[in-house]
N, C-alpha and C positions, 0 to 999 in steps of 0.2 A: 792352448791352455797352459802348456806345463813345457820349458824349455832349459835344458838342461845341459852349459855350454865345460866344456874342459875343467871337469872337477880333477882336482890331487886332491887326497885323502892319502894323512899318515897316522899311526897307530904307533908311536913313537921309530922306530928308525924303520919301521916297514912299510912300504908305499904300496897301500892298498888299491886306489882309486889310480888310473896313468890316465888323464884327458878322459873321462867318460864324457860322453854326450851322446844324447838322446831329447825325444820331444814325444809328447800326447796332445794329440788332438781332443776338443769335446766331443765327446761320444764315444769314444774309440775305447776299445780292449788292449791296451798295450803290453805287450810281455818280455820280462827281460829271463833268460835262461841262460845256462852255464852251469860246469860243475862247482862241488865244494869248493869255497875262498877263490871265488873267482869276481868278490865283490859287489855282490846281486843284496843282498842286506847293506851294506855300506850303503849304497847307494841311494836305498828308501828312507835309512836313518837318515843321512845328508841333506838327503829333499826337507826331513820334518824339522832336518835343527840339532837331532841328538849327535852328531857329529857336524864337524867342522871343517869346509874344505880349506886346506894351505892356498889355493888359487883355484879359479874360477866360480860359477854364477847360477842361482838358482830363480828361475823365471816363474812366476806364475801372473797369467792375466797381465805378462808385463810387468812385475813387482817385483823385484831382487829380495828374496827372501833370505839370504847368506847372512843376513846378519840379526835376525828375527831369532826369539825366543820360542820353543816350541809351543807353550799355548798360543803364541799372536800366531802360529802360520794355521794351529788348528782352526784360529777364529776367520783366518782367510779363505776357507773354504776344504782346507784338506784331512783326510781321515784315516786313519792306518789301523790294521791290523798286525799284530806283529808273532812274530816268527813264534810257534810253540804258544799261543795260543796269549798265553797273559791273563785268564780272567780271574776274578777273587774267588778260590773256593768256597771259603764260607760266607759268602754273602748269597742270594737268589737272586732267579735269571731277572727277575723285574731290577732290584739293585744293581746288578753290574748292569744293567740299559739304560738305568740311570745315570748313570756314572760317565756315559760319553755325551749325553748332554746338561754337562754342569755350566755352559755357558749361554744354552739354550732359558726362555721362557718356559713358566710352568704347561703353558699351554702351546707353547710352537713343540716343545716335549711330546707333548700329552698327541698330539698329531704327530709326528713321528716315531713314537712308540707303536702306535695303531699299523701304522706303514711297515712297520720290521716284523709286528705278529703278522701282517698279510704274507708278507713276504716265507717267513717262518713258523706257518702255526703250529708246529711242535714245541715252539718256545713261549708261545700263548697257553697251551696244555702245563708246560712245567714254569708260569711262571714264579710260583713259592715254592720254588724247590731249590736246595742247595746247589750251584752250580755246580760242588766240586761231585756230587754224586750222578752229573750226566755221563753219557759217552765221550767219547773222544769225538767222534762227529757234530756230537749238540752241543760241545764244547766250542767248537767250532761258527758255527751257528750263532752264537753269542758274540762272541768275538767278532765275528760281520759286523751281527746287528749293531755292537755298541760302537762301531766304528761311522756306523751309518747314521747314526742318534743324533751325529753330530751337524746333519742335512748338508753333506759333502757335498763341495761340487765336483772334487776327484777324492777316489777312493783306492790307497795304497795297500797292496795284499802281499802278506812277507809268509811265501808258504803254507798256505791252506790246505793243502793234503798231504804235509807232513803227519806222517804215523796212523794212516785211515786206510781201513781198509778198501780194495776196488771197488765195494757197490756203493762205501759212504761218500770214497772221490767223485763217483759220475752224480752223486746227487750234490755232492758242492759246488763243481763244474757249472752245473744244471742252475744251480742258483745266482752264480756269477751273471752267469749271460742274462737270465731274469732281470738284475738286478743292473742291468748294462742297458738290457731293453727298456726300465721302466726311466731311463735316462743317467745315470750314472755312468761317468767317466772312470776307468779303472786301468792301474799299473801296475801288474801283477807280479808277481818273481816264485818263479817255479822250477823246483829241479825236473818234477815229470812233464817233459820236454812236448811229449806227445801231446797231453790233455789240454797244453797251453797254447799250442799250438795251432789246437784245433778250434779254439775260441778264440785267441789273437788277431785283430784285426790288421797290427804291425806287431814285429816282434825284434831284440837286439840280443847276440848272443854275446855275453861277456867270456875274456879267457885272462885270466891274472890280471885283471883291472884295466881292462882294456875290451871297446868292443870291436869287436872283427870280423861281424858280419850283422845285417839287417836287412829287414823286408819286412814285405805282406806274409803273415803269418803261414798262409795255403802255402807259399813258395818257398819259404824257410824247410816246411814239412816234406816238400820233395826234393829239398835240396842233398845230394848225397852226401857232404861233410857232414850237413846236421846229420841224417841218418845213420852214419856211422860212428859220429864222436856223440851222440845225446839219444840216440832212439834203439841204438844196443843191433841194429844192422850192418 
């Protein structure tokens, strides 16, 4: 679905991106992990457009997306959540769901809205409520959904359990894989190595823009570098 061949990426004289490549398959949980500025955001942005690689290729379904405008790559099937959440505090949880299908039909909306309160009925409970007065968890939650709004056919996750606490992560966790099982393809980026790991179907460890190791996620997790340079072993 998604093939990702020798990105460079610079930030005026700093060469963020060195060859990254990677691939997701449909279906699959893909996880890219690595510490701080190790180019794991670069990378997602890249995919949607909001940056620009100096060389190499952005694949999807086969379509060189590298030189695509981010709403045309959203309209090609992809959906991002992004880092620290991004949702309108003062608008409500129903508005910001709105909001990721502006290019959707009133009523192909209207059925996918329905799909994300399934998915999240604490966000059917709050939905006239000011988002900015949720949790940091429901906060969260929104940010899926309005990413989902947009009937992805991959769904890009730029740290979802950033600033949550351990019982809001395993119920975010919890909802990935949900949300993987009811068909969604997803490319996650997660500093907690563990949780990602454990839901990863394939996983690419990045280190200063560069990836230097990949697998099946199960094998990454016993791998003893990863255990020792990302699981604190």
């Amino acid at each position: 679905m998604l093939k990702v061949n020798d990105l460079h990426v610079y930030y005026g004289g700093i060469h963020a991106l060195k060859g990254v490549h990677l691939s997701v398959e449909q279906g699959q949980i893909v996880t890219l992990i690595g510490a701080n500025g190790a180019g794991k955001s670069t990378t997602l942005r890249t995919i949607v457009g909001l940056e620009r690689p100096r060389t190499g290729t952005v694949l999807f379904n086969s379509e060189d997306l590298t030189k695509l405008d981010t709403h045309r790559i959203i309209q090609r099937g992809i959906g991002i959540s992004p880092e620290g959440r991004k949702v309108f505090p003062n608008l409500t949880v129903m508005e910001n769901l709105e909001l990721g299908a502006y290019h959707q039909s009133q009523k192909d909306a209207a059925v996918q809205m329905e799909w994300v309160y399934t998915l999240f009925p604490r966000l059917r409970e709050r939905s006239r409520q000011l988002t900015g007065t949720l949790s940091g968890g429901e906060q969260q939650m929104v940010a899926l959904g309005r990413a989902l709004m947009s009937r992805p056919k991959l769904v890009l996750l730029d740290e979802p359990s950033l600033g949550l606490a351990p019982l809001v992560v395993e119920e975010v966790f919890r909802t990935i894989q949900t949300t993987n099982e009811q068909g969604a393809t997803i490319l996650l980026v997660e500093q907690n190595a563990m949780a990602a790991l454990h839901v990863a179907h394939y996983a690419y460890v990045l280190e200063t823009g560069r990836v230097i190791l990949e697998g099946p996620g199960k094998t990454l997790l016993a791998d003893e570098r990863v255990r020792q340079a990302y699981l604190g072993e």
